[in-house]
DRENPA-3360 file (N, C-alpha, C; in nm, 2 decimals, always signed):
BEGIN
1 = XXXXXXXX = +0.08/-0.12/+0.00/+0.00/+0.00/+0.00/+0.09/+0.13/+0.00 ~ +0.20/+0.11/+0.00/+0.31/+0.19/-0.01/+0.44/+0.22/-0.07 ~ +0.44/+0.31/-0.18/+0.55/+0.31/-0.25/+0.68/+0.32/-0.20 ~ +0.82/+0.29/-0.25/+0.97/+0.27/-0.23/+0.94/+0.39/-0.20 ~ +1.04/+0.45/-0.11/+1.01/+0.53/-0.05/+0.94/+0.68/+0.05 ~ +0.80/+0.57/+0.02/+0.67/+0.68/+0.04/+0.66/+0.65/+0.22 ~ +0.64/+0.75/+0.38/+0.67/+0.76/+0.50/+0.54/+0.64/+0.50 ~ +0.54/+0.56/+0.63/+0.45/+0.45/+0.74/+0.35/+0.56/+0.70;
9 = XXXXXXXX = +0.33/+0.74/+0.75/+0.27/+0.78/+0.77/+0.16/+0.82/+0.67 ~ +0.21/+0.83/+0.54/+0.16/+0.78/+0.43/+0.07/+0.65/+0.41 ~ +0.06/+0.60/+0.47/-0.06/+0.47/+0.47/-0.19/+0.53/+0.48 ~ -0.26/+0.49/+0.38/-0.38/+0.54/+0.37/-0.48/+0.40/+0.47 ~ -0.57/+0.44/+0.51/-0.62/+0.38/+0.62/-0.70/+0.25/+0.52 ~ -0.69/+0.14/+0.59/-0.77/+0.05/+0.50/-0.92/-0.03/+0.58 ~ -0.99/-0.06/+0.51/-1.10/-0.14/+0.55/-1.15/-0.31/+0.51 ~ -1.13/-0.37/+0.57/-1.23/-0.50/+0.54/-1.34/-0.52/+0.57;
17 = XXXXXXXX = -1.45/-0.55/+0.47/-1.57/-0.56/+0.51/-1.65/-0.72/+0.51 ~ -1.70/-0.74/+0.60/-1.77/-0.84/+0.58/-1.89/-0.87/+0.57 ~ -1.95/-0.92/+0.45/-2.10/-0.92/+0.43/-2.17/-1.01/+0.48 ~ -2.25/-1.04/+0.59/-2.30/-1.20/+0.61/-2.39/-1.21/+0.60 ~ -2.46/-1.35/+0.52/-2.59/-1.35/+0.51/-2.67/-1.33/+0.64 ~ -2.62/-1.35/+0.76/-2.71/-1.35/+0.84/-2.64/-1.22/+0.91 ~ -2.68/-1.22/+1.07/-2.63/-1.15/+1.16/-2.53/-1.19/+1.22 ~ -2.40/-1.19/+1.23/-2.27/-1.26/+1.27/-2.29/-1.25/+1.46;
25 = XXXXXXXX = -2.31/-1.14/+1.47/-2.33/-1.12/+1.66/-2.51/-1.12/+1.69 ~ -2.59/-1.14/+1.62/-2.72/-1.16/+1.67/-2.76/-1.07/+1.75 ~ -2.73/-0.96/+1.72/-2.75/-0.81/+1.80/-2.84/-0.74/+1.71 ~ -2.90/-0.75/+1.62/-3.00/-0.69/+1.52/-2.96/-0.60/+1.50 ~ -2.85/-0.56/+1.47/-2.77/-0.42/+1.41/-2.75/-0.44/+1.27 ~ -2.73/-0.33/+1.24/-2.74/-0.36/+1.07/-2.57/-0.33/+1.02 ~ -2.49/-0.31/+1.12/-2.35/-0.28/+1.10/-2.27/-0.28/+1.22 ~ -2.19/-0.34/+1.23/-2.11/-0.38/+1.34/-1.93/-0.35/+1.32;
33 = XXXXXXXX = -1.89/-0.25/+1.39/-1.75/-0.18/+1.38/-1.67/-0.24/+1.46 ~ -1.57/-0.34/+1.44/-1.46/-0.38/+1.54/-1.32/-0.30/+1.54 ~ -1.30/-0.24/+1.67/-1.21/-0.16/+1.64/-1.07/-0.18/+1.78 ~ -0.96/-0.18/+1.72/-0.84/-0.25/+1.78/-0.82/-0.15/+1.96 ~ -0.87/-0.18/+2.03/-0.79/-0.13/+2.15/-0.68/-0.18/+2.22 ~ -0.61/-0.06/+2.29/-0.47/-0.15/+2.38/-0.52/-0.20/+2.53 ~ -0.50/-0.29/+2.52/-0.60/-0.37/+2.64/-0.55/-0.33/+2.78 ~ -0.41/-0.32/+2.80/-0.37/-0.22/+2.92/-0.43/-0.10/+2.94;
41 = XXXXXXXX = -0.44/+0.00/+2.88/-0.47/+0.11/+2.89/-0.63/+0.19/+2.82 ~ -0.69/+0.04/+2.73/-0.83/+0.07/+2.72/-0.84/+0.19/+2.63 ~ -0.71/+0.27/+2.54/-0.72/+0.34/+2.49/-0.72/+0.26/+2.33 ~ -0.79/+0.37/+2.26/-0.81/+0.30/+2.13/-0.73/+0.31/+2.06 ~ -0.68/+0.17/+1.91/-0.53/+0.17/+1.90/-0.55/+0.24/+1.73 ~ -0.55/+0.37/+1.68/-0.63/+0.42/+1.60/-0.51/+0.40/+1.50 ~ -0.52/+0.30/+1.43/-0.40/+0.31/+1.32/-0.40/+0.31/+1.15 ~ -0.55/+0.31/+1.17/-0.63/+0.28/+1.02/-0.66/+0.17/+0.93;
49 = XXXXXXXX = -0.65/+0.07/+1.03/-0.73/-0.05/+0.96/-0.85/-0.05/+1.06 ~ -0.92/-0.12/+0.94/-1.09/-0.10/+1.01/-1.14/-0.23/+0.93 ~ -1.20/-0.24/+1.01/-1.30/-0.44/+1.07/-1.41/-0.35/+1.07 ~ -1.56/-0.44/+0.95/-1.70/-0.40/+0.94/-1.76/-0.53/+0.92 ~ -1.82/-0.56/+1.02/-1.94/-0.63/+0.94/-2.08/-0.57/+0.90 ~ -2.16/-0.67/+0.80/-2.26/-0.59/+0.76/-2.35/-0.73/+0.77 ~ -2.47/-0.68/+0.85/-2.59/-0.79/+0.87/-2.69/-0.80/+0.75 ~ -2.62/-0.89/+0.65/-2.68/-0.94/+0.53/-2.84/-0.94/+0.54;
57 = XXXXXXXX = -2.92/-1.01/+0.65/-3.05/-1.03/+0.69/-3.09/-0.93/+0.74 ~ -3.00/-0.79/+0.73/-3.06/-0.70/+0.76/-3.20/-0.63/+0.66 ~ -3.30/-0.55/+0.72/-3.41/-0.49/+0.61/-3.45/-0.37/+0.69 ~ -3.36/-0.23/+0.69/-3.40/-0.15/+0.75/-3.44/-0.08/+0.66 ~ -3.49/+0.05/+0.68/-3.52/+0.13/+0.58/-3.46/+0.26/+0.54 ~ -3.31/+0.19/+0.57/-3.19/+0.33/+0.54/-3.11/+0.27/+0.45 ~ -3.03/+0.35/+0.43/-2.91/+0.31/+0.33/-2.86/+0.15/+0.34 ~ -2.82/+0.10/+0.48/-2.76/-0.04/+0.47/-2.88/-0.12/+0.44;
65 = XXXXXXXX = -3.03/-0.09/+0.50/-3.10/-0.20/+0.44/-3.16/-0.18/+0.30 ~ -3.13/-0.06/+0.26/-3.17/-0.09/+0.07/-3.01/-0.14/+0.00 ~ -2.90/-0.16/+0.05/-2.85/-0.21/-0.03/-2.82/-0.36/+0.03 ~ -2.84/-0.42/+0.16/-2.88/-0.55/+0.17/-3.00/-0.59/+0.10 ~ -3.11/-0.51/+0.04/-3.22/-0.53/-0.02/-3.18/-0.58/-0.15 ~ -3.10/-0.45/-0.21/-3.04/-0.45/-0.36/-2.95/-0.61/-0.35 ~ -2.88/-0.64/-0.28/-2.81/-0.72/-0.27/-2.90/-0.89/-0.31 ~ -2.98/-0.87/-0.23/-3.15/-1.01/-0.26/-3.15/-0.98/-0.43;
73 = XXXXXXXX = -3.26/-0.84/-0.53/-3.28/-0.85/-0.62/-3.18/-0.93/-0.73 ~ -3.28/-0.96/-0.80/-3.27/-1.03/-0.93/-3.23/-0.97/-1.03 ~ -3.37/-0.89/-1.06/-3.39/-0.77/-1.12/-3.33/-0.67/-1.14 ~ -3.26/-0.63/-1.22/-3.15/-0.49/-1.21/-3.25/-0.43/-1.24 ~ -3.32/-0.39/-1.31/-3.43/-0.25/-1.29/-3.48/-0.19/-1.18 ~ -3.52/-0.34/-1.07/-3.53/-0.31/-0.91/-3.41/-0.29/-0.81 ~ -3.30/-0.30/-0.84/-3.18/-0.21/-0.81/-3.18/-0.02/-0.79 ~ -3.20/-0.03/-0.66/-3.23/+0.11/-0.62/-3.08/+0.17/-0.63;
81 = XXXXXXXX = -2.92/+0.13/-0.64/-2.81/+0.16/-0.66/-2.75/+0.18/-0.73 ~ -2.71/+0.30/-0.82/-2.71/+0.25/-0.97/-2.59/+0.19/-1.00 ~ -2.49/+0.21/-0.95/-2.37/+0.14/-0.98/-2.41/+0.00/-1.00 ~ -2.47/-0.05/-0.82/-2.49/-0.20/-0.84/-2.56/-0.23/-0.95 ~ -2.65/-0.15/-1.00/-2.76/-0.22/-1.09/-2.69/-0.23/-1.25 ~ -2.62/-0.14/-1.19/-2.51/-0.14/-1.38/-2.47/-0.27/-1.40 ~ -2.39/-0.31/-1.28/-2.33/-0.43/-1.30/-2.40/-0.53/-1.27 ~ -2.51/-0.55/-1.21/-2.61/-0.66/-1.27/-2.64/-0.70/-1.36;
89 = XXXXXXXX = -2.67/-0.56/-1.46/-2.74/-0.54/-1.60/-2.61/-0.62/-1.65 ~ -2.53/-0.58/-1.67/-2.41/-0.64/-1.75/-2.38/-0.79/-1.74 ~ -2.37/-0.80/-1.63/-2.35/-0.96/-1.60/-2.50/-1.05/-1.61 ~ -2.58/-1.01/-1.62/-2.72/-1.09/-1.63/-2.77/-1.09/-1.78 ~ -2.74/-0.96/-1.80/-2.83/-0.90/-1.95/-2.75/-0.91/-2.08 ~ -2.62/-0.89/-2.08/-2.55/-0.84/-2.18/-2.49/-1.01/-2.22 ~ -2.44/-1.04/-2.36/-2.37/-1.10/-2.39/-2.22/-1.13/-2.31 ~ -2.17/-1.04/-2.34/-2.03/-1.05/-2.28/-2.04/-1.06/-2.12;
97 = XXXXXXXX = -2.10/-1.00/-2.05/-2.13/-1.04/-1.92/-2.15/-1.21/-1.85 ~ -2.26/-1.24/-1.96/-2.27/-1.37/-1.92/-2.14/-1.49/-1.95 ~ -2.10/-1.43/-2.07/-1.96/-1.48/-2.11/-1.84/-1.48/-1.96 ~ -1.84/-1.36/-1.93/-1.74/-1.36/-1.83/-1.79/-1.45/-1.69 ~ -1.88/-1.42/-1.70/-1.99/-1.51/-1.57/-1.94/-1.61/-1.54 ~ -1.99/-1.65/-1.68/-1.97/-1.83/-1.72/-1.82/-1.85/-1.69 ~ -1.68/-1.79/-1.76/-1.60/-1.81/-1.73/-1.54/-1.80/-1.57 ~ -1.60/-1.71/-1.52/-1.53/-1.70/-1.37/-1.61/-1.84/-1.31;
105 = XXXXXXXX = -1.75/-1.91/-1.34/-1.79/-1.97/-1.24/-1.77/-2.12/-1.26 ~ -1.69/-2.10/-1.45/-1.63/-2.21/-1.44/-1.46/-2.25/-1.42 ~ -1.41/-2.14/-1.38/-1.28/-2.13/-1.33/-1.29/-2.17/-1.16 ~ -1.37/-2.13/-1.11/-1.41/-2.19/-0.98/-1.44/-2.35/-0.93 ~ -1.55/-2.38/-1.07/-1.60/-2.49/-1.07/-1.47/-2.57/-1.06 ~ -1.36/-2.56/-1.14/-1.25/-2.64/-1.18/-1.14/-2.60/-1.05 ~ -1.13/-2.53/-0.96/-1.07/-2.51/-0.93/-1.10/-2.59/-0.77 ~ -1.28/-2.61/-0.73/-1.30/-2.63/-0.67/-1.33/-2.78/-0.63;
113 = XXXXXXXX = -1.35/-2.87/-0.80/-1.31/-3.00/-0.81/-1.20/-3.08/-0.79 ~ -1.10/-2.94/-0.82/-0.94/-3.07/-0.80/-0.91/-3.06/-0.67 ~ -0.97/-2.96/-0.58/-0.91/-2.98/-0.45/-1.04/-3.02/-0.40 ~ -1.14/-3.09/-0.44/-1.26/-3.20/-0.32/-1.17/-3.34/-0.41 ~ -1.12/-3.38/-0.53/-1.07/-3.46/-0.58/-0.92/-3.51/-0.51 ~ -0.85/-3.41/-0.48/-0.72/-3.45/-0.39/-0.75/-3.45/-0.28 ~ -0.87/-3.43/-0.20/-0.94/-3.49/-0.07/-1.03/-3.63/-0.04 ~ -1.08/-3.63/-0.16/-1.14/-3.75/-0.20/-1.02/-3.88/-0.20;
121 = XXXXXXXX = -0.97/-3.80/-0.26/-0.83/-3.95/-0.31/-0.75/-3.96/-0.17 ~ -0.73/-3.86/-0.09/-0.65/-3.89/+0.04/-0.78/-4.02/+0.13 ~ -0.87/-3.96/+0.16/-0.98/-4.04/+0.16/-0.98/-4.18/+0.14 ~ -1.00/-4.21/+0.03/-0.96/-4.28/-0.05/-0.91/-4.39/-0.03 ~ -0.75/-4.35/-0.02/-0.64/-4.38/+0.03/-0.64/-4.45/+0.14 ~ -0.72/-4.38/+0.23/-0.66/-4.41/+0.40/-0.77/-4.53/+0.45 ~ -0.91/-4.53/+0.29/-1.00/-4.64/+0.32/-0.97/-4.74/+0.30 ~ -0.90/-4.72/+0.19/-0.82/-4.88/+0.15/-0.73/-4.95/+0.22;
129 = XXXXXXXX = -0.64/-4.85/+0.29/-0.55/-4.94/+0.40/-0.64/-4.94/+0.51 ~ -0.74/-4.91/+0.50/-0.80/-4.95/+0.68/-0.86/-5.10/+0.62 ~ -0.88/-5.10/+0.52/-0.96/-5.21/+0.50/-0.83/-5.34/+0.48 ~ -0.73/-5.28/+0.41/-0.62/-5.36/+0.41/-0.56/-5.43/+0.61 ~ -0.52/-5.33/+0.68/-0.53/-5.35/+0.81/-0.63/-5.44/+0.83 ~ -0.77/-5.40/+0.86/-0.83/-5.52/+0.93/-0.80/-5.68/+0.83 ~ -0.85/-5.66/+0.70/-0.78/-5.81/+0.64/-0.68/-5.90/+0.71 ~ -0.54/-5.77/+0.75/-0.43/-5.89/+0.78/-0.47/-5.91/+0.91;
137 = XXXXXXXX = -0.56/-5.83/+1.00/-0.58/-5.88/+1.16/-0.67/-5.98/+1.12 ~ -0.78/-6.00/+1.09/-0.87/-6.11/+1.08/-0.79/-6.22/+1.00 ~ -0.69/-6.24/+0.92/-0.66/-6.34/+0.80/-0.53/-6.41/+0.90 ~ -0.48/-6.29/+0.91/-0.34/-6.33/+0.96/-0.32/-6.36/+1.11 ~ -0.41/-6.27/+1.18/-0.43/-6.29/+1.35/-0.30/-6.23/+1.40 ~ -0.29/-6.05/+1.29/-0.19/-5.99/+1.35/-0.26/-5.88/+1.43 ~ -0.19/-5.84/+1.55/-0.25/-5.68/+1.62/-0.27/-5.56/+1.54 ~ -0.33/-5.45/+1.57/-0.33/-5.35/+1.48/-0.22/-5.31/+1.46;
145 = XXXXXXXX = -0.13/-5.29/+1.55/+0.03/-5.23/+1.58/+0.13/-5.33/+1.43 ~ +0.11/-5.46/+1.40/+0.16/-5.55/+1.33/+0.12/-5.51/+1.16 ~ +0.02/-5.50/+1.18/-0.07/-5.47/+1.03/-0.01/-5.36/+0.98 ~ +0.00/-5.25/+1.07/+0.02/-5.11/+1.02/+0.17/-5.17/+0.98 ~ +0.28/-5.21/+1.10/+0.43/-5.20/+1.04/+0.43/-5.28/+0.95 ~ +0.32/-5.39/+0.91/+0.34/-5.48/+0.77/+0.32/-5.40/+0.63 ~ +0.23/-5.31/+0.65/+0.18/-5.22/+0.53/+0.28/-5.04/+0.54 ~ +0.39/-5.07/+0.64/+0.45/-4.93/+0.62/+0.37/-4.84/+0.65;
153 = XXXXXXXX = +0.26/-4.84/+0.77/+0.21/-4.73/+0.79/+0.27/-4.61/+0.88 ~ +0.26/-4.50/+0.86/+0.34/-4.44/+0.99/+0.23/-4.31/+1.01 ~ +0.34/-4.22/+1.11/+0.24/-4.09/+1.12/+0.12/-4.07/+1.16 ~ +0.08/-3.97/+1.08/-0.04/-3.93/+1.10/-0.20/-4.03/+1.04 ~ -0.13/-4.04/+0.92/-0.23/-4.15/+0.84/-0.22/-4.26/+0.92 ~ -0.12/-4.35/+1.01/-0.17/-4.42/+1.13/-0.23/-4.43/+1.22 ~ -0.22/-4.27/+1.31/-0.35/-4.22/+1.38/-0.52/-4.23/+1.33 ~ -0.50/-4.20/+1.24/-0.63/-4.18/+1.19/-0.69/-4.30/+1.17;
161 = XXXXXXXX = -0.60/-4.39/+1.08/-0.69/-4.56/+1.08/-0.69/-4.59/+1.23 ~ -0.58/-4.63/+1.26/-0.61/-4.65/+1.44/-0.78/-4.59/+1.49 ~ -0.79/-4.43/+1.48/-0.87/-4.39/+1.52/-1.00/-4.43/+1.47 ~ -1.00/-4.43/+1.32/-1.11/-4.51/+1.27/-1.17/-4.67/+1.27 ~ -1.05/-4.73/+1.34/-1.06/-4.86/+1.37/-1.14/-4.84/+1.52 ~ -1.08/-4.78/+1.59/-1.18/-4.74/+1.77/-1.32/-4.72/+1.70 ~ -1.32/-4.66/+1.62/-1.49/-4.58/+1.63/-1.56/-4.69/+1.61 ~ -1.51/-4.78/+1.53/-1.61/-4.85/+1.43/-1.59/-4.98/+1.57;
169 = XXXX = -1.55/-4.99/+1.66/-1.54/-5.08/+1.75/-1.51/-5.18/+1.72 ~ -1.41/-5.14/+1.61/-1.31/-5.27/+1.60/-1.22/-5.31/+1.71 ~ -1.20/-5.45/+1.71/-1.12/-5.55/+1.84/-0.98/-5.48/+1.80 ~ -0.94/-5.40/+1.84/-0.82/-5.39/+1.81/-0.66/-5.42/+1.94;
% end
């Protein structure tokens, strides 16, 4: 946020906002300011970063609850915002909008399959040797401690079969 040799003091103050669908503190407020104090001294630590949430389920009849409102619509014409409603119109109505649409939500889509797919397969993975484990204890009438060192299990993925062997109330 700061150029090669532009002063700390030079920081322009920044904000994060959070929009939640619901009410994050369940206080019926339609905006919630978290703001850094020094805990010894109870004085506030004013440095320019700023923490907002915003109660999505909010429906007041001011500014935050017509654009939690706008935020529900479908309809860009019922977009009381015009900025927001521009960019509805565009991404809902226009050609190239939906074009880009499509592209971001299928850049997501793909992005969001290969990592449930490398969870799946760890998964996967740690089914097959549990299943492998109990085989050699029932076949072979080794302990679980024997099975695992016969199959090179170690770590963490040992805990977890172990663990999954307790749940399932296996004799172990």
């Amino acid at each position: 946020m700061l150029d090669e040799g532009q002063e700390f003091r030079q920081l322009r103050d920044s904000y994060i906002i959070f929009i939640y669908k619901h009410d994050k503190f369940r206080k019926g407020l339609p905006v919630y300011h978290i703001d850094r104090y020094i805990r010894e001294t109870e004085e506030l630590f004013d440095d320019g970063s700023h923490i907002i949430y915003v109660n999505g389920n909010y429906k007041g009849n001011d500014e935050i609850g017509q654009l939690m409102n706008d935020f529900r619509q479908t309809d860009s014409d019922k977009i009381h915002y015009a900025a927001l409603a521009k960019g509805v119109k565009h991404f809902k109505d226009t050609e190239k909008g939906r074009e880009q649409m499509c592209e971001a939500v299928e850049k997501y889509a793909k992005e969001y399959a290969k990592e449930y797919a490398k969870e799946y397969a760890k998964e996967y993975a740690v089914k097959e040797k549990m299943i492998s484990v109990k085989n050699l204890m029932e076949n072979m009438k080794l302990t679980v401690d024997q099975a695992l060192n016969a199959l090179g299990i170690q770590g963490d993925e040992r805990k977890t079969i172990i663990n999954q062997l307790q749940n399932r109330n296996y004799d172990i």
